[in-house]
C-alpha positions in Angstrom: -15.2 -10.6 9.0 -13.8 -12.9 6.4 -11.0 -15.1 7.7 -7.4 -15.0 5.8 -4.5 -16.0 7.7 -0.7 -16.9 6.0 -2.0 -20.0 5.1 -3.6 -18.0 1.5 0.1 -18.7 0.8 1.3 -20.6 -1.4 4.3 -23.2 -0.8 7.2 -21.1 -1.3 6.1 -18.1 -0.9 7.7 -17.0 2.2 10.9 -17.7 3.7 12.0 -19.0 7.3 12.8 -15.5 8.4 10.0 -14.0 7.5 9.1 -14.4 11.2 12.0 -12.0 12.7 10.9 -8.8 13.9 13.3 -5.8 14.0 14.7 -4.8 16.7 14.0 -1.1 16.3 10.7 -1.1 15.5 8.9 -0.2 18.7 11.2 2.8 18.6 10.6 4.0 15.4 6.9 3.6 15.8 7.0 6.2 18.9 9.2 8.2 15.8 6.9 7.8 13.8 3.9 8.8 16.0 5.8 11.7 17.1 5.9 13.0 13.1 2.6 12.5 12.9 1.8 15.2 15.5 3.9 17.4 14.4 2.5 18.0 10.7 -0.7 17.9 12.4 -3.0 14.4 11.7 -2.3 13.9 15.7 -4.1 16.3 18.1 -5.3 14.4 21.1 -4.3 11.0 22.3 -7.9 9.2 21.3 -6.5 9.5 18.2 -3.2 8.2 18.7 -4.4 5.5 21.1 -6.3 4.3 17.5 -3.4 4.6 15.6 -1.6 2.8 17.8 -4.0 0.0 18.1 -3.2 -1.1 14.5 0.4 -1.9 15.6 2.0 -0.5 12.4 5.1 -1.1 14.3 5.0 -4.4 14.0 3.8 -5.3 10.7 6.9 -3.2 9.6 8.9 -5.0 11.9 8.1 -8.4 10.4 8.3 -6.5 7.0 11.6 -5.1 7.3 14.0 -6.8 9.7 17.1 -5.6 8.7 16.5 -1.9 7.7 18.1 0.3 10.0 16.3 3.0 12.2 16.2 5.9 9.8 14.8 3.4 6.9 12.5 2.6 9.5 11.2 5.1 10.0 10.4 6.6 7.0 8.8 3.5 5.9 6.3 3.6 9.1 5.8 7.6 8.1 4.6 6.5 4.7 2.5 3.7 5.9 0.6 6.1 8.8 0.6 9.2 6.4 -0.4 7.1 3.6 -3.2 5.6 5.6 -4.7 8.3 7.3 -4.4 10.4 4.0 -6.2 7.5 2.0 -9.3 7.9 4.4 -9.1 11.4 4.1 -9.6 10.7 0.0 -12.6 8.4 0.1 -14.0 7.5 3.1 -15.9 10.7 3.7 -18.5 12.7 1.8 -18.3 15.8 3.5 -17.8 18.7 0.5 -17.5 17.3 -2.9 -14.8 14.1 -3.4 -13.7 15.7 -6.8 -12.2 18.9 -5.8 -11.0 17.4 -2.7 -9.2 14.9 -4.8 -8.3 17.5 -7.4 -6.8 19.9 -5.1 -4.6 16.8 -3.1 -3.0 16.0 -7.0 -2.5 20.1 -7.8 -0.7 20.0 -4.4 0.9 16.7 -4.8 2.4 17.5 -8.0 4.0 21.1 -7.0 5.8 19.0 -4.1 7.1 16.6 -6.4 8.2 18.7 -8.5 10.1 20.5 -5.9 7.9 23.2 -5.3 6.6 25.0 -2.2 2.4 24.7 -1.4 1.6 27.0 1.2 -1.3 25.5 3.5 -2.2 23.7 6.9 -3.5 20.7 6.4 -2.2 17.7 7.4 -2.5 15.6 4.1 0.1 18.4 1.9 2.4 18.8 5.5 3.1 15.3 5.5 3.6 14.4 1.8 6.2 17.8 2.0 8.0 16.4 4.4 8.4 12.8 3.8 8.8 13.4 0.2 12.1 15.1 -0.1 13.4 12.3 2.5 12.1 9.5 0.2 14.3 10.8 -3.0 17.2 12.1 -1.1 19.7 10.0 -2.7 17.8 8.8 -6.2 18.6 9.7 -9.4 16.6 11.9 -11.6 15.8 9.1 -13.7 14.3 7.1 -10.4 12.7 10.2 -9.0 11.0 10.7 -12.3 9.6 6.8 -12.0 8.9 6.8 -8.5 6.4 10.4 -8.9 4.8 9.2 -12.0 4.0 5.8 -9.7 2.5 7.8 -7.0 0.7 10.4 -9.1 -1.2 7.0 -10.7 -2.2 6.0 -7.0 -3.8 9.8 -6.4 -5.3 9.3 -10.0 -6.6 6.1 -9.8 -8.2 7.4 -6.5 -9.9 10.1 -7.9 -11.3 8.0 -10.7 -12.3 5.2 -8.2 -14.4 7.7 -6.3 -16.2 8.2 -9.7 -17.9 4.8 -8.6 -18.4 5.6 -5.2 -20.2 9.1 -5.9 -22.9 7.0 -8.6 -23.1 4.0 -6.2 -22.0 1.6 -8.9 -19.8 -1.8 -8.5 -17.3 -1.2 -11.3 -17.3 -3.6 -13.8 -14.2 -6.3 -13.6 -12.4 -5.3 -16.4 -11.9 -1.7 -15.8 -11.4 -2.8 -11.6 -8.5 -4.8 -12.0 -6.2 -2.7 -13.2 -7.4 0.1 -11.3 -7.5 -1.8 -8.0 -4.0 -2.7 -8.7 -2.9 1.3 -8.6 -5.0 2.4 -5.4 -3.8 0.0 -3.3 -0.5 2.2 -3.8 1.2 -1.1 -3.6 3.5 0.0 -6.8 4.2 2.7 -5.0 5.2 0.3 -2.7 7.4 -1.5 -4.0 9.1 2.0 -4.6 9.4 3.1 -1.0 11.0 -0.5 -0.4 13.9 -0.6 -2.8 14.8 3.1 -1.8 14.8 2.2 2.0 17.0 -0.8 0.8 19.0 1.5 -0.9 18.6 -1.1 -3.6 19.6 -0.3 -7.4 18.1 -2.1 -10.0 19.0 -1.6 -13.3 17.0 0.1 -15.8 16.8 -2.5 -18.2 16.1 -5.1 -15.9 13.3 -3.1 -14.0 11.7 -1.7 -17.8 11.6 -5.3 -18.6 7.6 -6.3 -19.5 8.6 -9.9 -17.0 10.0 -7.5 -14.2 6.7 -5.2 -14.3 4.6 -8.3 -13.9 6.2 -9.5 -10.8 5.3 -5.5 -9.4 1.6 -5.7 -10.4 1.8 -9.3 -8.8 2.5 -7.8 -5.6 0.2 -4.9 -5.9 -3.0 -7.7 -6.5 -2.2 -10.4 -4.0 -1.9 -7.3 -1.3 -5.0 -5.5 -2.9 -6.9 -8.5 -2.9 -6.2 -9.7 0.5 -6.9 -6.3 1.6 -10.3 -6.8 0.1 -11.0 -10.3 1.4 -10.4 -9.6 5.5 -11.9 -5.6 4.7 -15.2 -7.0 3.0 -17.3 -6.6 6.2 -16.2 -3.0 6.7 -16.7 -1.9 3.3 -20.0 -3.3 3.2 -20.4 -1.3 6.2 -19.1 1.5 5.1 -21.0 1.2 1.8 -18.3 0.8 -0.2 -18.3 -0.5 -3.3 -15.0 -1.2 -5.1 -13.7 -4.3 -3.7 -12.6 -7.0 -5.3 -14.9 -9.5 -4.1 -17.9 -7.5 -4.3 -16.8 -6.7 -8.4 -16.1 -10.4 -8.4 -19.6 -11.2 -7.5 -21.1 -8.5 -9.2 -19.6 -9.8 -12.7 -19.5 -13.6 -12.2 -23.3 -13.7 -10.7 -21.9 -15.4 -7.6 -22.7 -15.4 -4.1 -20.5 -13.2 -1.4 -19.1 -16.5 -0.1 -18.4 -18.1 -3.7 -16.6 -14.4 -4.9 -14.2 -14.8 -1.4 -13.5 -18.3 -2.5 -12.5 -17.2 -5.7 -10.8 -14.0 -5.1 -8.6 -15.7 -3.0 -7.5 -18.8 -5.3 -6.8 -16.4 -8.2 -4.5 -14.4 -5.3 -2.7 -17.7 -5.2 -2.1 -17.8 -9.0 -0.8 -14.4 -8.9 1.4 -15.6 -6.4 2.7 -18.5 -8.2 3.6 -16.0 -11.3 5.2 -13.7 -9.1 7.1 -16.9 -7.7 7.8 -18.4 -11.6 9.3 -14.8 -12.9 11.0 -14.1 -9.7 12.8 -17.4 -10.6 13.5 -16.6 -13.9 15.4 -13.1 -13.1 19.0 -14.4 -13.0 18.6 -15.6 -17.0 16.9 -12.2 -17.5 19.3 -10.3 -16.3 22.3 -12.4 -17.7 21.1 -11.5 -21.3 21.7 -7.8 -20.5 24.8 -9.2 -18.8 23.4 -7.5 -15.5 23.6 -9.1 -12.2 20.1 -10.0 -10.3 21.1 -9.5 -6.9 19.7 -6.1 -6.2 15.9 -7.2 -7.9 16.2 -10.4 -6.1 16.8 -8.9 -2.8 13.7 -6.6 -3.7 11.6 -10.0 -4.6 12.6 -11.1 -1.2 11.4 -7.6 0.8 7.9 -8.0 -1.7 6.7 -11.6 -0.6 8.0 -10.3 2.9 5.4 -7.4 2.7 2.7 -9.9 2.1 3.7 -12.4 5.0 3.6 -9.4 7.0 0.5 -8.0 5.8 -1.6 -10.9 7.2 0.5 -11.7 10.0 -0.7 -8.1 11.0 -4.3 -8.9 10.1 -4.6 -11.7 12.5 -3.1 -10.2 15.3 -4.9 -6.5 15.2 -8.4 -7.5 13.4 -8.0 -4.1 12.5 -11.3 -4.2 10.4 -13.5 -6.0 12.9 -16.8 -3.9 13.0 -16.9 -4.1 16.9 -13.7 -1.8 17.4 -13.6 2.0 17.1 -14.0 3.2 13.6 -11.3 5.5 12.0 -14.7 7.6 11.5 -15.7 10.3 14.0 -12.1 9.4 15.5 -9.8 11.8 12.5 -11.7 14.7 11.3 -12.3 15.8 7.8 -9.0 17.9 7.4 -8.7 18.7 3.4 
């Protein structure tokens, strides 16, 4: 597995307490787990044994310190649903990945829009549930945003496994962006500010600077995702990762494309560091206060110390330990 530890960080990227752990975050992992067999992606306790064994609970914890227990919790419901559905979208071949992807959006798009879909599975029980508990207390404005930001993820999905089907590396240019959209990281960032209860204001967050800092976040985590995943998705003979497009494009070796990947992850994080620096003056000339986006910048760079904090400790992708295949059936 290729190594990446915190120190892919760049001075000044995270804070002192970025090493607290909340409290509550063994409990609302049980929560969470509990949810999970209730809409049905739990039915025996192999499965949540694995589940367990990525110890969502504490990259959450380390993400999150301060949210309270409900927050929590719906933040480790996204994270589990959102994994286990992601698998669901690509990971498997079994029926055709098109219509399995098309019929996910068709459903996706009735909840979010407020509608009923009648069905069993798992993937459209969760999403029902955790939905209307996500946008409780938004306004229609943000709910708009925050659907149109996870209806990109699905899309980008679907388009991805375009790549997958022909057995291509996508070329760099079209990747990046895309890449950028299904690590749902934008998304992300979403789910954060609303367990915050954080509200930005409109101009401030429509601002081209303020977008930047987003898709900052959304590459340094799809990237690192890619680097310490790389053996498994070789493995798993998948081919849109960052490092393999990277090596594909620039005619470089595996080991040259990490090297790479990973420095341009630091320039990324040094933009996200120079605009996050520059928010006060931004907001000041729309005579806005910056507190609510900079306590948002803070829970970002947070997410990404936790991120490979979690990594080291659960070598979730190490090819030795038990595979989410054969473990979580096909259930679309």
């Amino acid at each position: 597995m290729a190594q990446l530890s915190v120190s892919a960080l760049v001075p000044g990227f995270t804070e002192s307490q970025s090493a607290a752990v909340n409290p509550l975050a063994e409990r609302a992992e049980d929560e969470a787990v509990a949810w999970l067999w209730r809409v049905g992606f739990l039915t025996d306790h192999a499965q949540e044994d694995h589940l367990r064994s990525f110890r969502f609970g504490l990259y959450h914890g380390i993400a999150t310190p301060s949210l309270g227990f409900a927050a929590l919790v719906l933040g480790m419901k996204w994270f589990c649903w959102g994994s286990l559905a992601d698998d669901q979208y690509d990971n498997y071949d079994w029926g055709e990945r098109d219509s399995r992807m098309c019929s996910v959006i068709r459903s996706a798009r009735t909840i979010l829009d407020g509608g009923a879909v009648p069905g069993t599975d798992p993937v459209v029980r969760g999403l029902a549930e955790f939905w209307p508990e996500l946008i409780a207390d938004m306004a229609p404005a943000a709910r708009l945003r925050v659907a149109r930001n996870f209806l990109d993820y699905l899309e980008a999905v679907r388009f991805q496994n375009r790549f997958h089907v022909k057995g291509e590396v996508p070329d760099a240019a079209t990747f990046l962006g895309l890449r950028r959209h299904t690590i749902a990281m934008i998304f992300q960032a979403d789910v954060l500010e609303a367990l915050s209860g954080l509200r930005i204001p409109e101009a401030l967050r429509s601002h081209r600077m303020f977008r930047e800092l987003v898709w900052c976040f959304a590459d340094i985590t799809a990237w690192h995702n890619d680097i310490y995943g790389l053996e498994k998705d070789i493995a798993d003979e998948q081919l849109c990762n960052t490092v393999l497009v990277v090596s594909a494009s620039e005619d470089c070796s595996i080991e040259v494309a990490v090297d790479r990947v990973v420095e341009r992850a630091k320039e990324r994080q040094r933009l996200f560091l120079h605009i996050e620096g520059e928010l006060p003056e931004l907001a000041a000339e729309f005579g806005l206060g910056a507190e609510a986006a900079l306590a948002l910048t803070r829970q970002l760079r947070a997410y990404v110390y936790a991120n490979l904090v979690w990594i080291e400790h659960t070598k979730r992708y190490d090819l030795d330990l038990p595979r989410i295949r054969g473990i979580f059936d096909n259930v679309l």
